[in-house]
N, C-alpha and C positions, 0 to 999 in steps of 0.2 A: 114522690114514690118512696116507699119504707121498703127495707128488706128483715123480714125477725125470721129466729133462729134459738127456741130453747129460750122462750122469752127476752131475746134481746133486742132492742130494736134501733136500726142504724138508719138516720134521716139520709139520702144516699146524695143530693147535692151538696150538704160536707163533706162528703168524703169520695164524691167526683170533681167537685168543682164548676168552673163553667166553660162555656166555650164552642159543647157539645151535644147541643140538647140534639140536633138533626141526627146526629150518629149514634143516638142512643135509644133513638125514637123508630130507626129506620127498619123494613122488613122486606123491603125489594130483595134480588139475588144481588147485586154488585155494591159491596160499598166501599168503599176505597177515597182512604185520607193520605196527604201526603202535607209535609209538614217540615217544618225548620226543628233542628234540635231542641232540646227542652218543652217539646211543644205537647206534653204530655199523653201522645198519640198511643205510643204502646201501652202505657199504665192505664189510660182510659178504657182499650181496649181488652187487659188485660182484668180489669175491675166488672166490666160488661159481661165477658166470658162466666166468670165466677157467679154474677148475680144470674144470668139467667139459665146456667146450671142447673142451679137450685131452683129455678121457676117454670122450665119445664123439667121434667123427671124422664122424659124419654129421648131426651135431645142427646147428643156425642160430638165432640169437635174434634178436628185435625187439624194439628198446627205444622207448617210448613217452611221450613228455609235450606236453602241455597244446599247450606254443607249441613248434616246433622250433626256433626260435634257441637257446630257452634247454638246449639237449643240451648241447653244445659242451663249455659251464663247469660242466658237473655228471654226470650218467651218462658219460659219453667221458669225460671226468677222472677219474673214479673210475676206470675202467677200465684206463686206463694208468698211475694208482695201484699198481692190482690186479696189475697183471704186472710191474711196478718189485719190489712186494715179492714176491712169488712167486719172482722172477727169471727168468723166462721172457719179455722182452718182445722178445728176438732171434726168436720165434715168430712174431710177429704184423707185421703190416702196417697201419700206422694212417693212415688219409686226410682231409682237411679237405673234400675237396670232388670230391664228394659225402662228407657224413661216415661213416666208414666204415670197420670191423676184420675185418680177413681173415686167416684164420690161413695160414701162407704153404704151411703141407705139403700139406694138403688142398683149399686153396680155400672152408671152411665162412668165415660171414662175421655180422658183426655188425652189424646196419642199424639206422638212428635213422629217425623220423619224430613228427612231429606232428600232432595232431587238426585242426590247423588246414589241413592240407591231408590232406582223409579220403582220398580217391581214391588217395593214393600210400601210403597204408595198406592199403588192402584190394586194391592191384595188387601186392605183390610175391610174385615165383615166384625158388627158389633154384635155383644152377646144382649145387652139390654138397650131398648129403640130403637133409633136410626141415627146414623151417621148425614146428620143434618145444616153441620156450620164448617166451614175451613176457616182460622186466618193462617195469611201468606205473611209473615214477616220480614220487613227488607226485600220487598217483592220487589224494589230497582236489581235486585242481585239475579232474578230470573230473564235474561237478555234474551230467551227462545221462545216467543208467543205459542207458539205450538206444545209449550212443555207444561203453560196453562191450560191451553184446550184439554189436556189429558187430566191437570187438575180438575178443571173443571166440569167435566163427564164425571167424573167418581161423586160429585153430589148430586144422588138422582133418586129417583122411584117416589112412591109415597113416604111422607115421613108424618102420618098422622097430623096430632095439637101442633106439633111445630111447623119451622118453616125456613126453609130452604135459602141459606146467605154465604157467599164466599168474602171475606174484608181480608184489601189489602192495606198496610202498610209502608210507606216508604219513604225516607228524603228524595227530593227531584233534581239527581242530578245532570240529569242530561235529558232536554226539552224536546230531542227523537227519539226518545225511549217509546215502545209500542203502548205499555201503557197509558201514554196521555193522549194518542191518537182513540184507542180503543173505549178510554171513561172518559177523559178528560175534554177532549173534540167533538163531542155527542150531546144529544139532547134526550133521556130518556128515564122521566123521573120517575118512572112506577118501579125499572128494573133498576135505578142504578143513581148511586149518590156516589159523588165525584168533589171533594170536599179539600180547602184548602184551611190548614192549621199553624201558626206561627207561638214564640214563645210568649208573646203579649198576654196569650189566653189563661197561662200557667200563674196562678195566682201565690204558687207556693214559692216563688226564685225568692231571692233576698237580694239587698243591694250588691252583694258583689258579683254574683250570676247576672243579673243586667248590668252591671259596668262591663261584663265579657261582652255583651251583643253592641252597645254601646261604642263601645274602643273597633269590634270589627266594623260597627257604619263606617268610622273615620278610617280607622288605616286600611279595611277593604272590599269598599262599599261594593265591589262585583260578589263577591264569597257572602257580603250580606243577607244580598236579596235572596239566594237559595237558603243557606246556612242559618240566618235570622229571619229572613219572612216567607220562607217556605215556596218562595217562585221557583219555576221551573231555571235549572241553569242551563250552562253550555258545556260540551266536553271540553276538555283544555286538552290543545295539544291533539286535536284530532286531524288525521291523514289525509280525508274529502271530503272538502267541502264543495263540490261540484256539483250534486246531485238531486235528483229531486223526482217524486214517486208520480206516477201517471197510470191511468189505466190507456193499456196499451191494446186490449182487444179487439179494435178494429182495426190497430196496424200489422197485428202479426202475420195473418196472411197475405201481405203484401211483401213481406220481407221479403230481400234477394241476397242479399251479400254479409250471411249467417258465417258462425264460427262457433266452436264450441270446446271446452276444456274441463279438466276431469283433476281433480284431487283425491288421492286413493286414502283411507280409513280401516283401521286394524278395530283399534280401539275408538278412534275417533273415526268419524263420520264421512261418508265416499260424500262428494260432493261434485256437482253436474252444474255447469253454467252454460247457458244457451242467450249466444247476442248475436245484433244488425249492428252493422256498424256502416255510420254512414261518414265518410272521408272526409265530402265538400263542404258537410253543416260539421263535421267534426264535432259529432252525437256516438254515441254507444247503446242501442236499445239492452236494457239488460230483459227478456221476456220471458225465461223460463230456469227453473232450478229444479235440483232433484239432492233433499240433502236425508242421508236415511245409511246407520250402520248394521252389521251381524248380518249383511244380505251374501248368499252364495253368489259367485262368480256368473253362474247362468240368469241370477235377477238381473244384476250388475248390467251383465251384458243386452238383457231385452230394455232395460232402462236406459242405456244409451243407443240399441236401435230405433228404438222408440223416438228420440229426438234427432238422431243427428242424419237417419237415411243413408245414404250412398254417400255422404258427407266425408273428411274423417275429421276425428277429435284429438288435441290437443293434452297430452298427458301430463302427471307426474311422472318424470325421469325416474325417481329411487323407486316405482312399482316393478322393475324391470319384467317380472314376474306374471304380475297382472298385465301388463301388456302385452304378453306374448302370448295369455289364451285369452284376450279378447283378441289378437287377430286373427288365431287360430278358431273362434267362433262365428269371425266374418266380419269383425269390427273393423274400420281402417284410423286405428290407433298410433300414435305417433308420439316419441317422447319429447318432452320440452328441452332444449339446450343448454337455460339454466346457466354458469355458469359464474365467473366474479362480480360481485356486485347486481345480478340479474331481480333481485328485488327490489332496490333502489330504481334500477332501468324503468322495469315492471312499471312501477308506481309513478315516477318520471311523467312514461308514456300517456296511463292514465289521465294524468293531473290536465293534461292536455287537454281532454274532450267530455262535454256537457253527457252526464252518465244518466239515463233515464229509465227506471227500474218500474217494471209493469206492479201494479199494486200487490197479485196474486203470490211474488217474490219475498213472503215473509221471513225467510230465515237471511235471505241476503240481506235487507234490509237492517235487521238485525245487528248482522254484522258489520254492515260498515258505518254505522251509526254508534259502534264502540272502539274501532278500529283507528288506534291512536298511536303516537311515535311514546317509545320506551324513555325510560331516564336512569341516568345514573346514578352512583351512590348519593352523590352532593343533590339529587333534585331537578337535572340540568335534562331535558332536551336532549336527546343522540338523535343521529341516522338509523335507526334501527328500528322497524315495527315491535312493540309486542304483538310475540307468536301466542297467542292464544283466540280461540274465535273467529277465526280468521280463513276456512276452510272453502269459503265456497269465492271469498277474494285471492285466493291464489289459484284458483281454478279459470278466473279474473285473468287473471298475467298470463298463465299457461294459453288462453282461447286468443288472445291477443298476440300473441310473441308475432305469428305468421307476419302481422303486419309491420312489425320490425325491420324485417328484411322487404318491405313494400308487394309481395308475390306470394300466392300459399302455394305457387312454385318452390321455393325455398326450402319447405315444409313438407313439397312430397319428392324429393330429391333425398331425403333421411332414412327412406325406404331401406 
């Protein structure tokens, strides 16, 4: 394949390389490479973006990570990489502010955004084509499957000559991350290439870039297999490992011996946890979640009638506020006790019993599949969770406490 431009003409496996021909070949909706450093995954994709630019005229891409500062020094570098070596960047129009690449013949345009401002993700309308391709950059950085679904609804309708592809990117840190369940654990080659890439493929390192992967086989052959050959790894330092996903929908109407707890969200996220708990198998059915913010008090509260019935629920203590007009709405709301060291307890307690989270529970899943102990300045391991993430597992501790004191007597004695 040739790409010319103003009579130049660029043979494009020089100046791709190899390694890649499936992902460059590909036209399903999903393609997602995940890959070991050096593994020349973004430059490839950032080289692709550029040629086929220029080879449909009515196509637009959205490129997407985590935080939007962090574009600037990484996808938008890459990109003007990408047309440095191509030599086509006489084409293009590159702007800081708003960030932003426009190719200048046609007006198609290349937009950055981040999750961190969703709204200006899921508002943009192009002025020439269709809004046809996303890449996710560092898509291990988007930990809320549901925060792709919304990615992924915004590439829709007809797009004409083109055709419809979202590519992510990522190193594989952690082998329960949703994405390898979602591409990687499937079989579905018309929609979706799920592709592993290592730095072997990179023909451009020099000897002292492989002496780097080299020295880490030897001194650390665990960091290798992710970091050098692009395997999936393990969280290090992760809080449970107890747990394991089931479809639970023939058990839940069986349940008898339910409990449920509430984490309140200003900014962050109200979060709803709904479990069985069964003593004697010393099980925790985790079967229902409600994790959703900017809801008024009167959603709040049909969302937790909705779940818990005549029941009551387990609160966050510092809502004092919220708790007092959901009982005042009919709720039988209750605050957690909380109190020294009650997260350590919390977690303790858990660590106890085989935790079984009904599959439909994505955003739990989510998080305890990141939900790892904090370190300190030196690197070391504390007692201390990081607090981030972590919303619908402290709603966790809170539904549990009752069983603490062995009676949800206990619990309605706080009345």
């Amino acid at each position: 394949m040739k790409i010319s431009q103003d009579a130049q003409i660029v043979h494009l496996p020089d100046v791709v390389g190899k390694g890649y021909a499936k992902f460059w070949n590909f036209k399903g909706r999903y393609r997602v490479v995940k890959g070991s450093r050096a593994s020349k995954k973004s430059k490839t994709a950032a080289l692709w973006y550029i040629v086929h630019l220029l080879k449909y005229p009515q196509s637009n891409l959205l490129v997407i990570r985590k935080t939007e500062r962090t574009l600037k020094d990484s996808v938008y570098a890459d990109l003007i990489w990408a047309m440095n070596r191509l030599g086509v960047s006489r084409l293009f129009k590159c702007k800081l502010s708003p960030l932003e690449i426009e190719v200048i013949a046609t007006g198609q345009k290349i937009y950055f955004r981040g999750l961190d401002s969703p709204l200006k993700v899921t508002s943009i309308s192009v002025a020439t084509g269709h809004l046809c391709w996303m890449l996710i950059e560092e898509a291990y950085e988007v930990m809320d499957e549901s925060d792709f679904d919304i990615l992924d609804e915004s590439i829709r309708g007809n797009v004409g000559d083109c055709f419809k592809q979202i590519t992510l990117v990522l190193n594989p840190w952690n082998d329960r991350h949703w994405i390898k369940r979602r591409f990687f654990d499937v079989s579905d080659p018309e929609n979706i290439l799920a592709m592993t890439t290592n730095y072997m493929c990179n023909e451009w390192l020099d000897e002292a870039d492989l002496r780097l992967f080299e020295d880490m086989k030897k001194r650390n052959p665990k960091r290798y297999l992710t970091a050098g050959l692009g395997e999936w790894g393990k969280t290090e330092g992760v809080i449970f490992d107890n747990w394991t996903v089931e479809d639970l929908s023939d058990l839940i109407p069986a349940f008898s011996n339910r409990y449920f707890g509430i984490d309140f969200g200003t900014q962050d996220p109200n979060a709803i946890v709904c479990i069985n708990v069964d003593m004697g198998q010393k099980r925790i059915y985790i079967y229902d979640e409600y994790y959703g913010g900017n809801i008024t008090l009167d959603v709040l509260t049909e969302e937790v009638k909705n779940r818990i019935g005549s029941s009551f629920i387990t609160c966050d203590s510092a809502g004092a506020q919220q708790i007092l007009e959901l009982n005042n709405r009919g709720v039988w709301a209750l605050p957690a006790m909380k109190g020294a060291n009650s997260i350590l307890f919390g977690i303790q307690f858990l660590q106890g019993f085989d935790l079984i989270i009904h599959k439909d529970c994505q955003n739990f899943i989510t998080e305890i599949n990141n939900y790892v102990w904090a370190k300190d300045k030196f690197g070391k391991t504390i007692d201390k969770p990081v607090d981030e993430n972590n919303h619908l597992l402290d709603a966790l501790r809170y539904a549990v406490e009752p069983l603490h004191f062995n009676t949800t007597a206990t619990a309605a004695r706080r009345l």
